[in-house]
Residue, then its C-alpha position, 0 to 999 in steps of 0.5 A: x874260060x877256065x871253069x876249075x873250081x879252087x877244090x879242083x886246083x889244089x888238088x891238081x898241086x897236091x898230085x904234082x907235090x906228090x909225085x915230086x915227093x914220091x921221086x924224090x924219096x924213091x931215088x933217095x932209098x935207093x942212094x942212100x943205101x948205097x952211100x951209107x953202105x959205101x960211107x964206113x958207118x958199121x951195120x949198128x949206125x946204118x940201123x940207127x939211122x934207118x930207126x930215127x927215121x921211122x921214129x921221127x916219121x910216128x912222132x912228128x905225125x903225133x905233133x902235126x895231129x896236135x898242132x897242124x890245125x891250130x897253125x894252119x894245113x898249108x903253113x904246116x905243109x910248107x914247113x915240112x917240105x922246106x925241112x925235107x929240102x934241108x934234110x936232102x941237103x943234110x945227107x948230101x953232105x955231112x957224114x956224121x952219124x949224130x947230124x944224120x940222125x937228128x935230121x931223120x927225127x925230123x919226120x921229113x924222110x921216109x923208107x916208103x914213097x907211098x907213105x911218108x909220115x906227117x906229110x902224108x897225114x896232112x894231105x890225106x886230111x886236104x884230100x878229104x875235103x873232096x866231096x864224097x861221090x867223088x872221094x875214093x877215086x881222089x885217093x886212088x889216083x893219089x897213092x897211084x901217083x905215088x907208087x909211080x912216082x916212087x918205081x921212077x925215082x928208085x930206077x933213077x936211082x941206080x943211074x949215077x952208079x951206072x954212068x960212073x962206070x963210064x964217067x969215073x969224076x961225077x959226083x959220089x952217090x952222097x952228093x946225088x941226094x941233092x935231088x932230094x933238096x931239089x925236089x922239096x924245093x920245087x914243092x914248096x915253090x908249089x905250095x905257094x899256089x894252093x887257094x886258101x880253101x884248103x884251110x877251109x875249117x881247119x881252125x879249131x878251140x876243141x881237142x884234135x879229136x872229141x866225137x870221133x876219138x873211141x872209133x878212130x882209137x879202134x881203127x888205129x889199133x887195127x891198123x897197127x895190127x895190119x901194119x905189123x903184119x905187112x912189116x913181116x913182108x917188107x921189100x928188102x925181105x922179099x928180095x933177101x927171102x928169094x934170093x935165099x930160096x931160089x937164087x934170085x939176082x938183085x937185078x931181076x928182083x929189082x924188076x919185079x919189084x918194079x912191075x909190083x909197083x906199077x900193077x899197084x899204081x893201077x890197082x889203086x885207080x880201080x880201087x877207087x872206081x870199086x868203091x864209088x860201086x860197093x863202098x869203102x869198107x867192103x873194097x878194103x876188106x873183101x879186095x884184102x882177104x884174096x891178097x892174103x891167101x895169095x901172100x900164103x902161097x907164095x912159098x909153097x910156089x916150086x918154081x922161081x918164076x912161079x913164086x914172082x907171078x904169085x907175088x905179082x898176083x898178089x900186088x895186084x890185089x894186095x893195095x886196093x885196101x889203102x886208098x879206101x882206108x884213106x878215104x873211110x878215115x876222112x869220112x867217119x870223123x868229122x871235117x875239123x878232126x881229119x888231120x889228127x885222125x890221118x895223123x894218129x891212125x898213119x902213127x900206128x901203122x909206122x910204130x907196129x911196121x918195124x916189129x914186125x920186120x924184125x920178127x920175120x927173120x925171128x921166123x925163118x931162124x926159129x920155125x921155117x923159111x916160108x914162116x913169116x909169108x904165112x904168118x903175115x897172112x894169117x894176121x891180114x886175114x884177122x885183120x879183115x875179118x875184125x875191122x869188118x865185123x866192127x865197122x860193118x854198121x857203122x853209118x859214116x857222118x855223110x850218110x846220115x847228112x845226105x852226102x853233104x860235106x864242108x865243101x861247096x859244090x862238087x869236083x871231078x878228080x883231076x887226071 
């Protein structure tokens, strides 16, 4: 006798639409950077491109905050991933730098495979309707998925280039982001199995956000900090900053990188086991802080192997705080108002980010070449220190309700 409760299922399909997605965005960043580098766009188009993605990822975020709740979570959901469908099919076949841009402002592609804009707000607001004992694990096993998911989907990646050297007909790299329209095809045919629970609430007549608007206005404002800071140290600096400094290939960065990947994914399991134990906040702030000094010292490292396993270090630690963070939002505001509170904080983070990945060369120019390490550091620590200092004495909703939620009943978090 099948005894899963309908919370239960869903999130079993929310796991595997994202590990779909997170494949999907992990083997496009790697193909696409190759096709548009192979494609004859000059370095102002690339970035253009690569611009309205971001762009489209912060505003379709605002407007599924607004309007997902009106129309309904999963009637949003499955738009979004039928539009990434079509995105996928967009970029596999047209060259056209206007058709490629406006298909970025769709919100529906994404530079990270943990993060992906309107459809990750929309999940985390779905996810919050696990029951609080049992929350904080959801989401780690959430973001774990991801980053799985995503360091498969880039290796993949390399694939049709590497086979090429011994099959010369196989399909040009822009036809290979097909897969793409593959993967938001399986996931819409997945939606079609979520229960109508997961729009449990959701329907409203007030504004997106009434009682929580002042406390999610200040965490959005931290988090943008945050994500600011984090752009200064993104991927491709790493990789540029180490080739840089001591030499180092693609191919070996692109194997650290790899192990970062998967030391996160576990990582944000255990963040979720350190939350049930210590609670939200603490996990995001006091995993945080040791991060930070560790990003500090990876330039003043001697050695190339030294400075990867402080990096290595680092991502053991250095994402404990997300699945936390996710869950602390779905807490502190009230059910109805947690898709525009995932939505607003995420925007945010996806506005500020690429500030900061524009300072970081700024840095190394104008100061030093191990500069935006430390000031990446420095502005994470500041960011602890404030998010705890306001947040500290905050009772979350459930607490003063006695851990009752929206949800009926309680769920273990699928494995």
């Amino acid at each position: 006798m099948d005894t899963t409760t309908p919370l239960e299922h869903d999130l079993r399909i929310i796991f595997a639409i994202q590990s779909l997605r997170a494949f999907g965005y992990g083997f496009a960043s790697v193909v696409l950077g190759s096709s548009l580098a192979d494609g004859g766009l000059s370095d102002g188009q690339v970035g253009l491109v690569f611009a309205a993605i971001l762009a489209g990822n912060a505003l379709v975020s605002i407007a599924i905050g607004l309007a997902a709740d009106r129309i309904g979570r999963r009637r949003a959901y499955v738009l979004l991933l039928f539009v990434m469908s079509a995105a996928g099919v967009a970029y596999a076949l047209s060259d056209s730098v206007v058709v490629l841009v406006l298909v970025a402002l769709t919100g529906t592609l994404s530079t990270d495979a943990n993060e992906s804009g309107p459809l990750t707000s929309l999940e985390q607001a779905m996810l919050g309707g696990a029951p609080p004992e049992v929350r904080a694990r959801v989401f780690g096993r959430y973001n774990a998925i991801a980053y799985l998911a995503g360091a498969v989907g880039a290796l993949a990646g390399g694939g049709p280039a590497l086979i090429r050297e011994r099959i010369p007909n196989l399909p040009t790299d822009q036809r290979w982001l097909l897969v793409l329209t593959l993967a938001g095809a399986a996931c819409v045919a997945l939606t079609r199995r979520l229960s109508p629970a997961i729009d449990r609430r959701a329907g409203r007549v007030t504004a997106p956000l009434h009682r929580s608007r002042t406390e999610v206005s200040r965490l959005a404002a931290l988090f943008g900090l945050d994500a600011f800071a984090g752009g200064f140290v993104v991927s491709t600096f790493l990789v540029f900053w180490f080739g840089r400094r001591f030499g180092a290939s693609a191919e070996l960065m692109g194997l650290a990188l790899f192990c970062s990947g998967l030391l996160q994914a576990l990582s944000s399991i255990a963040s979720g086991w350190l939350a049930t134990r210590i609670g939200l906040l603490p996990t995001m702030v006091f995993t945080h802080l040791p991060s930070n000094v560790l990003l500090i010292l990876i330039p003043v490292m001697p050695t190339l192997g030294s400075a990867i396993a402080m990096l290595l270090l680092r991502s053991t630690l250095s994402q404990m705080d997300v699945p936390a963070r996710q869950a602390y939002v779905t807490a502190l505001v009230d059910p109805e108002e947690r898709t525009a509170a995932a939505a607003f904080t995420n925007t945010a983070r996806y506005v500020a980010r690429p500030f900061g990945a524009a300072g970081a060369g700024l840095l190394m120019q104008s100061v030093a070449v191990g500069a935006p390490f430390v000031v990446a550091g420095v502005l994470k620590s500041l960011y602890d220190v404030l998010v705890f200092a306001r947040f500290r004495r905050v009772v979350l909703p459930e607490e003063r309700r006695g851990g009752r939620t929206e949800t009926e009943g309680t769920a273990e978090p699928p494995g």
